[in-house]
N, C-alpha and C positions, 0 to 999 in steps of 0.2 A: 641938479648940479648947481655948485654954487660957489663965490670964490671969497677966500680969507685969507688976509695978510699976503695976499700975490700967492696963494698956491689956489688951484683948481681942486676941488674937491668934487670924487664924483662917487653916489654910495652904488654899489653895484646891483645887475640889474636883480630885483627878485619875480620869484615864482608868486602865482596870487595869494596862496598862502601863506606867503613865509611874511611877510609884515604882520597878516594876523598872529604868528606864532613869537615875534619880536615884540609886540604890544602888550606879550601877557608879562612880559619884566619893567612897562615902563608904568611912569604915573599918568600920563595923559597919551592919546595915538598917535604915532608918528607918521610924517608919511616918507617916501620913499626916499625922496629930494631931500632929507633932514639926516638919512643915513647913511652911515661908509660899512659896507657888510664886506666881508672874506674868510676864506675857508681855507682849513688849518687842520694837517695830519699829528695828530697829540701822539698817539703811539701806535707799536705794531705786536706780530708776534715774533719776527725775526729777534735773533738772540742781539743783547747790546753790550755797548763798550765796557759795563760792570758786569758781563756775562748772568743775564739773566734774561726774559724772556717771558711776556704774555700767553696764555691760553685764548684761545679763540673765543671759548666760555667767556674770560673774563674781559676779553676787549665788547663781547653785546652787554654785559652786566653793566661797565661803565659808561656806556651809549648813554643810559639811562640818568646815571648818576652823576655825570658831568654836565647834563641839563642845567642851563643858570649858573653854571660856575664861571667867576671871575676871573681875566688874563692878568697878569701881574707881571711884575719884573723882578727877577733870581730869587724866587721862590721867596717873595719879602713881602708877608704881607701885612701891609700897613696901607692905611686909605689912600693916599696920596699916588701911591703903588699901581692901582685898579688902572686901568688901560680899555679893556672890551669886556662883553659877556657873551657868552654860549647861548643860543636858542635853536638849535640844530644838531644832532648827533646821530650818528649813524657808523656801522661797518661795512667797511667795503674791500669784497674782495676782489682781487688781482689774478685773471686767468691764467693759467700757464707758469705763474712764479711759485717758486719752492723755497721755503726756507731753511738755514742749516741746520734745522732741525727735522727737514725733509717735507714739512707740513707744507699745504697751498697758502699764501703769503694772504693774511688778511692787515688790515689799517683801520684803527680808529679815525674817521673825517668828522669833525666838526665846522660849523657854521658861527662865527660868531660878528655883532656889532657894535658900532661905537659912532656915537654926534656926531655929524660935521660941527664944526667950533674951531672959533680959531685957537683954542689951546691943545685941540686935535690935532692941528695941521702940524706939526711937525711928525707924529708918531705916523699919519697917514702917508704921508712922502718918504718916510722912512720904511713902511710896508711894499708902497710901489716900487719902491726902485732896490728891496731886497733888500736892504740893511739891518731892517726888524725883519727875522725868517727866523732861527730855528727857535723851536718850545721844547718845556719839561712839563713833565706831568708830578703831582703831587699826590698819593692817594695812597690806602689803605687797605691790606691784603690780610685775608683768613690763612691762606696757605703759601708757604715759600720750601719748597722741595727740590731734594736733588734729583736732575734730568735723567741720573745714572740709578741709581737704587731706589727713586721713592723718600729718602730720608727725608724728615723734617729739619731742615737745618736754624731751624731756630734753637731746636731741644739740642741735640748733637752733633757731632762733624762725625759725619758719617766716612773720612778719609777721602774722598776724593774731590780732587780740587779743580778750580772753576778754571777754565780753560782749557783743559786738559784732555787729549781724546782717549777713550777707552773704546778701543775696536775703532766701531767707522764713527762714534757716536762723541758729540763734544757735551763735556760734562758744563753745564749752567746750570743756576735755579730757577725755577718753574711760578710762577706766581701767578697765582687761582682764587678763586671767590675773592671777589674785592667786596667790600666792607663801608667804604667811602669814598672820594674825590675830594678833593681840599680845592686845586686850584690847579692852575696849569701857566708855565711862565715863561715870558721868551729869553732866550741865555746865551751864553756865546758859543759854549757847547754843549750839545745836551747828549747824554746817556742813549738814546736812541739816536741813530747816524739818520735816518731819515725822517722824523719829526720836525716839522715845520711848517711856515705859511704855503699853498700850495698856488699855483698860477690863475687856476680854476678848479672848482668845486670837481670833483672826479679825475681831474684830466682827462679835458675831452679827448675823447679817440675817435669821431669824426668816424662814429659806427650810423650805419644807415640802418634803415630799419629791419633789413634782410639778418642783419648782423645780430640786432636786436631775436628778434624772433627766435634764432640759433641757439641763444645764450639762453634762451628758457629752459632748453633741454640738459644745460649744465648744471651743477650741481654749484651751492652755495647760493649767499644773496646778489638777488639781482640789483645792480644799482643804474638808477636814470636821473641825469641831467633835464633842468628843467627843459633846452628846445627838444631833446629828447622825449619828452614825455608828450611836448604837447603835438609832436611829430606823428607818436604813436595815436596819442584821442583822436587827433584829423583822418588816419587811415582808419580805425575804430569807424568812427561815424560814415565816413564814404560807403565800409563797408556795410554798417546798420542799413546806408538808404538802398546800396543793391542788393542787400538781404530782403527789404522790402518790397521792389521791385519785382525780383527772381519770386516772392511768396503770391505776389498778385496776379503774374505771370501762370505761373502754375497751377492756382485756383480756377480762372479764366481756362485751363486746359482742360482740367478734372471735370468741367463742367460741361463743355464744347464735346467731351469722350461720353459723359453721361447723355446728353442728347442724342447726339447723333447715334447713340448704339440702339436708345427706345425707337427712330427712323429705321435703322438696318435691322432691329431684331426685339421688334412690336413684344415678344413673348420672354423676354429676357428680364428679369428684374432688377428693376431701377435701383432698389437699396442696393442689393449683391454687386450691381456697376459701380455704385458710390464707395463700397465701400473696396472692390478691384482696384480703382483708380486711386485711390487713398495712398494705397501700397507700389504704386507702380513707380519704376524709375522715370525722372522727367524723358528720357528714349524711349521707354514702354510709352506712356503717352501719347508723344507724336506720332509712333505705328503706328498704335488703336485709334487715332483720330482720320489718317489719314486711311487706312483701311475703311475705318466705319462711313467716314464720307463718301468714298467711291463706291460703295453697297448702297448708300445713301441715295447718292445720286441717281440710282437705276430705279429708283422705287420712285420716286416725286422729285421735282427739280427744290434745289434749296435754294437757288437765286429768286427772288419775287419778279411776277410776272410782266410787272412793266417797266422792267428791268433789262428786255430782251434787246438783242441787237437794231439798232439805230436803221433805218432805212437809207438803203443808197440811192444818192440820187443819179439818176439818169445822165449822162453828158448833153442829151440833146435838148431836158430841161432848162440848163444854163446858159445855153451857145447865147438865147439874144443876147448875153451880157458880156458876150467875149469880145476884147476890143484887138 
């Protein structure tokens, strides 16, 4: 954190990787303290105000390809323009939400950074407190098709027009295989109703790890916030050490059942034990253990001999010393 011109500047917090992944756009390494990082929904598939509409296909394509691209202001780009860069991209989807096109609602989220400096601080106080929010995306598409026939409407008007419902279905264009990214820019309105800076990186949802767990069984990408994740490696490793506990545990049993069965059953073969025990449920186990030691026990004591009960002493041994 650090302060310029009376504003506080603070870059937000990153994961451990994500500065090495911010370092590969700069000339020298930054560190964490030197940057104002936030994250930013660029586009979706929901249909927008020019009734047109992303492919799921094409919001992972330009995950990719928005990599390193420049934030700019109304799609103007001239150097002086440049504002932040992308070193983060991802799709993320949104459980439960549909869009008017009936599909499960995905988001292009990016991560992007910029100096703290004090020619920053205005654009950074303008991010905090929401004044700088909504973005445009600039890019470049293989295919724009009608939502309704398939048509290419680059080649022809295929007749039906954009807004328009036919049946239950609303006629937009479809835009598929992107081709490029130019830039991406924040505007006063942008084409997509919900593109913009976002609070936090996912919107946290304050899912616990039960939550987490659940959502593997769903279908699309899974997306984790950094305390998220590191939520999850801490339960990971708790779980590693009582995996190796529970293996050591149970080793010590396999072995205790191989023993004690060559005591109960001299004539029984040690491998064929070894390799019973191998197979047996940790319950089978404990039977066979406690079985084989009470056969055990009838045959030779397994406690060692001067091991046996302590001698009682006498009350009338002590009495001189009773006061």
């Amino acid at each position: 954190m650090k302060e310029t011109g009376g504003v506080i500047l603070k870059g937000g917090a990153l994961a451990a990787d994500e500065l090495e992944q911010i370092n590969r756009y700069t000339r020298r390494p930054f560190q964490e303290e030197e940057l104002y990082t936030f994250s930013v929904a660029l586009c979706d598939n929901e249909i927008d105000r020019d009734w047109e509409r992303f492919t799921v296909g094409a919001l992972h394509q330009l995950s990719s390809l928005f990599l390193g691209k420049t934030g700019i202001f109304n799609h103007n780009p001239q150097t002086q323009n440049q504002a932040a860069r992308i070193y983060d991209c991802r799709v993320e989807p949104i459980p439960g939400r549909k869009t008017r096109a009936g599909e499960g609602y995905h988001r292009l989220v990016a991560k992007a950074y910029l100096p703290c400096s004090e020619k920053n601080a205005d654009l950074i106080l303008e991010l905090e407190s929401g004044i700088k929010k909504e973005v445009s995306v600039g890019c470049a598409v293989a295919k724009a098709v009608c939502s309704i026939c398939g048509a290419d409407r680059r080649k022809k008007d295929c007749g039906h027009k954009k807004g328009e419902s036919y049946g239950e279905a609303v006629c937009c264009t479809v835009l598929d295989e992107p081709t490029d990214a130019y830039e991406w820019s924040f505007v006063a309105v942008p084409a997509q109703r919900e593109a913009g800076v976002l609070k936090q990186y996912g919107e946290r949802r304050n899912r616990n790890l039960e939550d987490i767990l659940k959502s593997l069984d769903g279908e699309g990408e899974l997306v984790l916030d950094f305390e998220e994740r590191s939520a999850l490696r801490r339960e990971v490793q708790r779980l590693w050490e009582e995996a190796a506990c529970g293996r050591q545990y149970r080793e010590d049993l396999e072995k205790s059942v191989v023993r004690l069965c060559s005591v109960a059953e001299p004539g029984f073969p040690v491998q064929a034990m070894q390799r019973a025990a191998e197979s047996m449920s940790l319950e089978d186990l404990k039977a066979f253990e406690k079985a084989f030691r009470g056969k055990a026990e009838q045959s030779l004591p397994l406690a060692p001999q001067l091991a046996g009960a302590q001698k009682k002493e006498s009350p009338a041994e002590n009495r001189a010393f009773q006061i």
